[in-house]
C-alpha positions, -999 to 999 in steps of 0.1 A, spaced: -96 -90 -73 -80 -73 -99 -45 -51 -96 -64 -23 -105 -91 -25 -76 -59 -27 -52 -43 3 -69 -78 20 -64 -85 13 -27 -46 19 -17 -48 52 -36 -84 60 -14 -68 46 16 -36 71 10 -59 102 1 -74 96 35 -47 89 57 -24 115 42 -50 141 40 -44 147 -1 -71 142 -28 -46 146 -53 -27 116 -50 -21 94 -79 -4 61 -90 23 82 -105 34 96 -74 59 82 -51 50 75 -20 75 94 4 69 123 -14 31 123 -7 41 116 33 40 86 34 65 68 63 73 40 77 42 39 98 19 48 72 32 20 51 28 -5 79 -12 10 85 -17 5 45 1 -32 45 -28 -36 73 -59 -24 53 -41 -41 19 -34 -78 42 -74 -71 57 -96 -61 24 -73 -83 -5 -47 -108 15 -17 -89 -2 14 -68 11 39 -42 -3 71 -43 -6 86 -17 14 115 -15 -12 93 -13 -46 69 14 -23 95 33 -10 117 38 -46 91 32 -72 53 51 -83 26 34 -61 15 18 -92 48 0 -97 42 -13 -59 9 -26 -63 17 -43 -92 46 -60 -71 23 -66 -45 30 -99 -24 6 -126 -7 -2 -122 32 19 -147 43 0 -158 76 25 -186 91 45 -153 101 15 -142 123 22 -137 162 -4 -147 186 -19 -121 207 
């Protein structure tokens, strides 16, 4: 898995969600729409398809290039049982 194919899917995944084909890496992700629980939905899909998280303070400040590329392993010792 490369940074780039995460950049790609998250930036799919956002397009979707946030109903806006024009979203790029460039772009910051509160000003697309994104909040607090669409960042927790994309930390979902990102844990699920490549075992990574964001960091809500490099997503929330930075481009969503700059997050991805401070992306952070799933750490699964935190999981709760359901």
């Amino acid at each position: 898995m490369s940074t780039a194919d995460v950049e790609k899917s998250a930036l799919e995944w956002l397009r979707t969600e946030l109903d806006d084909p024009e979203i790029t890496g460039a772009d910051n992700f509160l000003d697309v729409g994104g909040h607090s629980l669409t960042f927790s939905k994309l930390n979902q899909f990102l844990g699920d398809s490549f075992g990574i998280i964001l960091d809500m303070k490099t997503t929330y400040g930075e481009s969503l290039s700059a997050a991805v590329a401070a992306q952070q392993p799933l750490d699964n010792s935190k999981s709760t049982s359901k």
